[in-house]
Structures are given as C-alpha cells and as structure tokens.
Backbone bond lengths (Angstrom), bond angles and torsions (degrees), N, CA, C in turn:
res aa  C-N    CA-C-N  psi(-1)  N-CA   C-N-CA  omega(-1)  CA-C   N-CA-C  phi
1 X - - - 1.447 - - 1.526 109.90 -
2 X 1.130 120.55 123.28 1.444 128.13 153.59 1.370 122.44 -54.58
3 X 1.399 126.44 152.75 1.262 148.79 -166.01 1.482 97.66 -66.72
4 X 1.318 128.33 -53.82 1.263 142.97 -176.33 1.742 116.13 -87.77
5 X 1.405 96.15 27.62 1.950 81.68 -170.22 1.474 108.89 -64.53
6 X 0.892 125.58 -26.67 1.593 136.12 171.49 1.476 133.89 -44.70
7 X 1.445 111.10 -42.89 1.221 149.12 179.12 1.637 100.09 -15.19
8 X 1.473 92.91 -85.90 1.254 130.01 -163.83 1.686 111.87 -70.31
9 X 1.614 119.47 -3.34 1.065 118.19 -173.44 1.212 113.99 -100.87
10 X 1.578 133.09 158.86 1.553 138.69 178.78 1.874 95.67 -53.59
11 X 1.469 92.44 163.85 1.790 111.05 -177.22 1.481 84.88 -148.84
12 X 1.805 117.49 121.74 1.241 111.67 142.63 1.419 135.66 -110.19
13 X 0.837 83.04 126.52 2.293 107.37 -165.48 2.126 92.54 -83.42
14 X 1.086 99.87 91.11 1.535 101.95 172.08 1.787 109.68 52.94
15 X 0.860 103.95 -123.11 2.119 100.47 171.93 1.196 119.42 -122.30
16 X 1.880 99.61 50.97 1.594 111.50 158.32 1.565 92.60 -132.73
17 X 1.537 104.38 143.17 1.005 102.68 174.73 1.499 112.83 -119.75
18 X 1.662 128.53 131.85 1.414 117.36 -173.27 1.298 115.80 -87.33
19 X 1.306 130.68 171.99 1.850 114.77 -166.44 1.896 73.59 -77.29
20 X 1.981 106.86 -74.94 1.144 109.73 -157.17 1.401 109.90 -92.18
21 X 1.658 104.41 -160.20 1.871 108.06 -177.90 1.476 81.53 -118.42
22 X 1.483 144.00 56.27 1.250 123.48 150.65 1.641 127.38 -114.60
23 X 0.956 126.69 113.48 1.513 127.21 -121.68 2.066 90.52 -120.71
24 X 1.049 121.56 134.08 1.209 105.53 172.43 1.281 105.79 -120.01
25 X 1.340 131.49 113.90 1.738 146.09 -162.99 1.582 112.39 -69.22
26 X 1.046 107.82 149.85 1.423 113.89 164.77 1.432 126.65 -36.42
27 X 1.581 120.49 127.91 1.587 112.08 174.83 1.154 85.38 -127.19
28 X 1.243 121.73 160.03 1.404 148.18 165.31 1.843 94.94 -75.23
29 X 1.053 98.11 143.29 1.400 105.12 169.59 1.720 120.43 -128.44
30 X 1.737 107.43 -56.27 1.423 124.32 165.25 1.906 87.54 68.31
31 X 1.442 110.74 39.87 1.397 102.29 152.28 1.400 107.63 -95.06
32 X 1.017 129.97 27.52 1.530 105.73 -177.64 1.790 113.32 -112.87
33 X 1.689 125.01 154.56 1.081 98.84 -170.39 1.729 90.54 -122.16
34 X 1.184 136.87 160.61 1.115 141.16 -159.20 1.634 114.00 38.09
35 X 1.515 127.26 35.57 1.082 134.82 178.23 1.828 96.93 60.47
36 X 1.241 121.40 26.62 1.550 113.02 161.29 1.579 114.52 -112.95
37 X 1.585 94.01 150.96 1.628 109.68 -165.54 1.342 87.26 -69.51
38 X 1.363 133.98 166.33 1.627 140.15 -152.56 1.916 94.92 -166.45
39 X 1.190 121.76 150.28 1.404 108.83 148.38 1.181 152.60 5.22
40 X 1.520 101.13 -85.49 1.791 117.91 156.07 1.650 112.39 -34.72
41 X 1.028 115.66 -34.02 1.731 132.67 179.03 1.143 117.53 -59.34
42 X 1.297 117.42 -52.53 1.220 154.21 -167.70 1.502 97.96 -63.34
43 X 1.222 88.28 -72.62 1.626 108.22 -174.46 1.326 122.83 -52.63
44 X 1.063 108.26 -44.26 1.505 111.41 169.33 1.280 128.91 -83.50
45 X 1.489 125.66 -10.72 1.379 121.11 153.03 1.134 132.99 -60.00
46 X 1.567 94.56 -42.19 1.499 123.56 -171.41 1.596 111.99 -53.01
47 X 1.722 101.29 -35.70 1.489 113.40 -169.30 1.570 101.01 -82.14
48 X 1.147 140.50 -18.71 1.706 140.62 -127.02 2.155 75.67 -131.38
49 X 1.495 104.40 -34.34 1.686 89.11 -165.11 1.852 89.04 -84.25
50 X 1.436 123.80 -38.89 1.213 138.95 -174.92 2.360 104.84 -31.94
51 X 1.641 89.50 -43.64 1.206 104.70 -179.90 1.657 140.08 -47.15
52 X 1.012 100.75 -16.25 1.577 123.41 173.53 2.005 105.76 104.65
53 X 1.303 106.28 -3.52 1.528 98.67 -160.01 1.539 91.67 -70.76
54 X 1.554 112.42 161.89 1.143 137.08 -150.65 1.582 97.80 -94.04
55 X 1.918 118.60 -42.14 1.737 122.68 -175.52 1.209 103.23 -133.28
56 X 1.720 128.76 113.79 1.281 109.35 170.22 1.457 101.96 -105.62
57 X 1.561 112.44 157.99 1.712 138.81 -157.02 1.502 69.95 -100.53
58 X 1.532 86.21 154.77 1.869 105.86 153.08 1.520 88.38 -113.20
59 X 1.315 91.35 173.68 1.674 109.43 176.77 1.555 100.95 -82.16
60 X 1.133 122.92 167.43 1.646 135.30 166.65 1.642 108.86 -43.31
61 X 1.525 104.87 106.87 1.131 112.41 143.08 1.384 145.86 -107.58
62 X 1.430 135.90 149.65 1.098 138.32 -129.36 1.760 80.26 -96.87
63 X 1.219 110.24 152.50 1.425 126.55 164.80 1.869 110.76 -103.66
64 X 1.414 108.33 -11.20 1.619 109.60 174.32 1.350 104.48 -168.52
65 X 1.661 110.06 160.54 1.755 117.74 -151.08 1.841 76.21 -68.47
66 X 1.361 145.21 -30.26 1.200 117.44 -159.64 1.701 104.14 -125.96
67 X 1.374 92.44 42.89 1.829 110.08 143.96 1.654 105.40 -85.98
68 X 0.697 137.71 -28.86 1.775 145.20 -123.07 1.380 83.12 -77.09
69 X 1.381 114.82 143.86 1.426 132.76 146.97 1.342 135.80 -66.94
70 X 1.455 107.05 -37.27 1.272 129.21 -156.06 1.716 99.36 172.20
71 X 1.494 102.33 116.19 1.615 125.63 158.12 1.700 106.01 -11.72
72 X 1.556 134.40 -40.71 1.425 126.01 172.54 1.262 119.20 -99.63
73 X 1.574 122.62 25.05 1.689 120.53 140.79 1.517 126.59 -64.52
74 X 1.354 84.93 147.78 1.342 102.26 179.47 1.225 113.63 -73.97
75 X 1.451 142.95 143.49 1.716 130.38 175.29 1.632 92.28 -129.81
76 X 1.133 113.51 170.39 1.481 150.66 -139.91 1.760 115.38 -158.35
77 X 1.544 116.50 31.19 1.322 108.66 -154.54 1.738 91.21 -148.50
78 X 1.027 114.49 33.25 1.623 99.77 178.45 1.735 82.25 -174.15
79 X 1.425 96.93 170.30 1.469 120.51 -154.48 1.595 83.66 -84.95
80 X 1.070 138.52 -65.68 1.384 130.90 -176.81 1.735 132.98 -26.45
81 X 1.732 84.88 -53.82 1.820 109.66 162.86 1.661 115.40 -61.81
82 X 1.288 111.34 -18.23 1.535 103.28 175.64 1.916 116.57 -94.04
83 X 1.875 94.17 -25.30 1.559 99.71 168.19 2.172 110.46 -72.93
84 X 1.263 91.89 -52.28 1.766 79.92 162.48 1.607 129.48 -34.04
85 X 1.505 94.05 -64.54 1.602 97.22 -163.09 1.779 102.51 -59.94
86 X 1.684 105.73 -43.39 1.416 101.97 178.69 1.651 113.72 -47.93
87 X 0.960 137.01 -25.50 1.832 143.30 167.21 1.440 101.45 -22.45
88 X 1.829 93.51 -74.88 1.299 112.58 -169.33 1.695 122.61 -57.05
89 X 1.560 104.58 -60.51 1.550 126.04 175.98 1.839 103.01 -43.43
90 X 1.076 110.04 -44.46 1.411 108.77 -172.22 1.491 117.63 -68.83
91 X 1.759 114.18 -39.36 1.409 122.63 -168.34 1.658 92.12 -84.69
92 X 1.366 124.12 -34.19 1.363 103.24 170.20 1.390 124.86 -82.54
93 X 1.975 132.62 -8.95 1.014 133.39 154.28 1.724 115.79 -41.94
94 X 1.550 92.24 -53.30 1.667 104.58 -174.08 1.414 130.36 -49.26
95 X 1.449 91.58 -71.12 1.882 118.84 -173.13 1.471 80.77 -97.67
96 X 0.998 156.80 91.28 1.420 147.30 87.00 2.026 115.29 -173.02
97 X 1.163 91.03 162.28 1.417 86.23 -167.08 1.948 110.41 -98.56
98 X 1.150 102.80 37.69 1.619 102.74 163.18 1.205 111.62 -113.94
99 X 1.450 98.25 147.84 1.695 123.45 166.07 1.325 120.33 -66.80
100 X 1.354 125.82 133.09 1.233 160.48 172.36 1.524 101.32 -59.28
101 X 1.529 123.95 147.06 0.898 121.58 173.79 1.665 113.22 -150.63
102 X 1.452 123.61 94.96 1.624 97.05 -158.37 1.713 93.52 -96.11
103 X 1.490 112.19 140.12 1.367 123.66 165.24 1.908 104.43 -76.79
104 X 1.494 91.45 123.80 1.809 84.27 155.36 0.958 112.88 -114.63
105 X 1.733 111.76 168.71 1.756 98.23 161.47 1.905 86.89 178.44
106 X 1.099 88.86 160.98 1.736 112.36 162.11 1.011 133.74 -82.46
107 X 1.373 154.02 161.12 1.571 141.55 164.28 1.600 107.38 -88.46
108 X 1.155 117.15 -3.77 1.686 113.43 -174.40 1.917 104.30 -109.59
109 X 1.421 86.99 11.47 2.090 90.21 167.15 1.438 102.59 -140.56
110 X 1.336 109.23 30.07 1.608 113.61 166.30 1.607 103.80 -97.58
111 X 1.008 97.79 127.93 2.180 103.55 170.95 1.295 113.10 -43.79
112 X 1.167 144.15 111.09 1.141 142.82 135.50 1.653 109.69 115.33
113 X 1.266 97.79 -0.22 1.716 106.20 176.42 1.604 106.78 -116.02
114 X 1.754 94.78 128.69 1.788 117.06 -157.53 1.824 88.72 -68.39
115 X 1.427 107.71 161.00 1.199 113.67 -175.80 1.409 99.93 -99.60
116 X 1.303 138.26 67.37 1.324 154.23 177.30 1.415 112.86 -58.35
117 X 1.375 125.45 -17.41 1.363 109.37 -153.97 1.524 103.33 -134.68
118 X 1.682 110.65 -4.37 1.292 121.44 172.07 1.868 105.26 -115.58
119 X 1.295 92.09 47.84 1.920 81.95 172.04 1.807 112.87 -66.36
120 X 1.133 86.73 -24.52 1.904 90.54 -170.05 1.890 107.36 -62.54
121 X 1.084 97.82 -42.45 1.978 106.63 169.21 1.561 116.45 -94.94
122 X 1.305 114.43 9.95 1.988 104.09 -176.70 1.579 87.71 -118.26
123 X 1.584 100.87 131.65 1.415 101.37 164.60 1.317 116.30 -101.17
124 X 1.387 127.25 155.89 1.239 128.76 -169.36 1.221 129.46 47.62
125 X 0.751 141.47 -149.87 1.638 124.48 -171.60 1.263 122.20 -54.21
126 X 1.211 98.44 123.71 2.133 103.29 167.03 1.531 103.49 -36.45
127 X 1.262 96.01 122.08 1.570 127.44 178.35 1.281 128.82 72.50
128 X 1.810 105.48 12.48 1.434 100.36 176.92 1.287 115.17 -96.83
129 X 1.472 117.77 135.07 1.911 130.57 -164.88 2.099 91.87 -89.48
130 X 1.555 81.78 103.10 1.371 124.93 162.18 1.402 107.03 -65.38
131 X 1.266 124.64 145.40 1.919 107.65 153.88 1.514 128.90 -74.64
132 X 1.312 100.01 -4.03 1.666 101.33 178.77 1.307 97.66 -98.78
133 X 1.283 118.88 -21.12 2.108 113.39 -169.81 1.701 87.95 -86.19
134 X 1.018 123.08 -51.39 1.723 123.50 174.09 1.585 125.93 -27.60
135 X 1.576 100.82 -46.16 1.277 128.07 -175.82 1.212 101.66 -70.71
136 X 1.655 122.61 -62.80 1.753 120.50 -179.23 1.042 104.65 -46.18
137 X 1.679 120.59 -59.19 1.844 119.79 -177.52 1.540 104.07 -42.84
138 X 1.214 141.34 -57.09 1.589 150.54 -161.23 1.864 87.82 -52.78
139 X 1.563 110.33 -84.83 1.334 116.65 -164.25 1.731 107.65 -42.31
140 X 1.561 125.82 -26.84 0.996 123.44 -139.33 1.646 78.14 -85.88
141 X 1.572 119.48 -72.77 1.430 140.07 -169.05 1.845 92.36 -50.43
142 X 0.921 99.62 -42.42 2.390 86.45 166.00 1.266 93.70 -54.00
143 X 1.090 124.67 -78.03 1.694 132.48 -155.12 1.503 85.91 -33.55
144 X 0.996 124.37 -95.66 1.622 144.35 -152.25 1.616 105.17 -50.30
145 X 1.262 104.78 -34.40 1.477 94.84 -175.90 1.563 111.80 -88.12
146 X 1.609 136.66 -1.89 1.026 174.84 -87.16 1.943 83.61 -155.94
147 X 1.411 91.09 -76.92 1.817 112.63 -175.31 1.676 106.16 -78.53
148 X 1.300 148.50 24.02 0.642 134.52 -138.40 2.038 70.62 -147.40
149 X 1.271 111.60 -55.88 1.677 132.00 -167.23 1.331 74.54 -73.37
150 X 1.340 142.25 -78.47 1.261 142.08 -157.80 1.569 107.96 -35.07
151 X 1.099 124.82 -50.53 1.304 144.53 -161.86 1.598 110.68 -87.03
152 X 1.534 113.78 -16.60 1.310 104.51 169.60 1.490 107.89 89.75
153 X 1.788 118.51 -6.80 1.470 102.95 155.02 1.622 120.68 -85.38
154 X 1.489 93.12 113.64 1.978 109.92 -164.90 1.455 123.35 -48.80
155 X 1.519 107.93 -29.23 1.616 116.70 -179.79 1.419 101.15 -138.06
156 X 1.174 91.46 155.12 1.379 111.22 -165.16 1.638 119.21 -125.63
157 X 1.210 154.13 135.80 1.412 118.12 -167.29 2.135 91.25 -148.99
158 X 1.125 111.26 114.77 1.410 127.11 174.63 0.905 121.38 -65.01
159 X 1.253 134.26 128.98 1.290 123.83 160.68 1.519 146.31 -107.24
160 X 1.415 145.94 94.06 1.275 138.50 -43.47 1.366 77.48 165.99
C-alpha cells in the first residue's frame, strides 16, 4: 500500500459525496469590490476547480456589509451576491466534477480580530459576544447559508 492510497478515492461528507480527498482551502483574495464576485473571481476559481481537486473552499465570505474585514470581501447577504457566486458554483457544477464549498463568517467571531466595523450590533466592548450580537450573527449565517443551498453550493462550513 502506498502512503496515499486514499487520495484518489470518493469522501462522503453527510449526502455529498466527493469523487476525491483533494481539497483546495480557502485563500483570501480581497478581489472583490462592493463585496461582489467580479471576473478576477471567476477566473480564479475556475482555474483552482479546473485542477482535478475533488472540494474547492471559497475564501471568507461576509454574511453582512458589517462582517467585512476589509472593503475586498466577498459578502453573501443580498440577492446580487447570490447571482455572483452562482457564476462560479455553476461553471464548476458544469466543466468539472468538484463540490463547491462556500466559507462564511464575520470579522467579530474571528479570534483575535477587534469587532471594529460592527460597533452598531456589539455591546460593550468591541468584540465582546453579547447574546443579542450572537443572535444577529446566528440569523445572519442562516440567511447566507439559506442562499448558499439555494445556489447549489452543497456544503457549507462556518466559521465559529
């Protein structure tokens, strides 16, 4: 047996099943401008799903304009952001046989990064998880993951 006999074999992730186990992870990109997928987006999925891997990650997308990290996140929270991402999800449904995977997440449930950009929903100290700021994050990551099934990307993975 080889080190890798596995590689090349199906993985089932709940009731998706991937052909292989080669997984290509989330990169940050920050091509996007009003948190919409653009070209460059396009393009570079297209190349990473083109690859043979079995699940490609998106990078962190925002579930609301004041998840954002930085002005070139991607968001996931308006009808527009779900016709974008569908671009991508679809050309890799088509021309290749890997699963889609969109990451969501917030900047105020990332470790160690201040919640700067959601003062209007964090009570008391920047970045401290309130039960009512918890709750918006909950409804928000439904919302998105909501459009996410809609759209035909099969798994979804939070970040938490």
């Amino acid at each position: 047996m080889t080190t890798f006999q596995y590689l090349f074999t199906p993985l089932q992730i709940g009731n998706v099943t991937v052909d292989n186990r080669i997984v290509v992870m989330p990169h940050t990109t920050l091509l996007s401008t009003d948190h919409l997928i653009g070209d460059r987006h396009v393009a570079y999925y297209e190349e990473r799903a083109k690859g043979g891997a079995g699940l490609v990650f998106t990078e962190m997308t925002c579930v609301s304009p004041e998840g954002r990290i930085s002005p070139g996140c991607t968001g996931m929270y308006a009808v527009e952001h779900e016709q974008a991402w569908k671009r991508i999800v679809d050309f890799i449904h088509t021309e290749t046989n890997a699963k889609v995977a969109l990451q969501l997440g917030h900047e105020c449930v990332q470790p160690g990064l201040p919640c700067g950009n959601s003062e209007n929903l964090a009570l008391g100290q920047p970045g401290e998880r309130v039960v009512e700021h918890v709750k918006v994050l909950v409804k928000e990551h439904g919302h998105a993951g909501g459009a996410c099934a809609d759209q035909a990307a099969r798994l979804k993975r939070l970040v938490a």
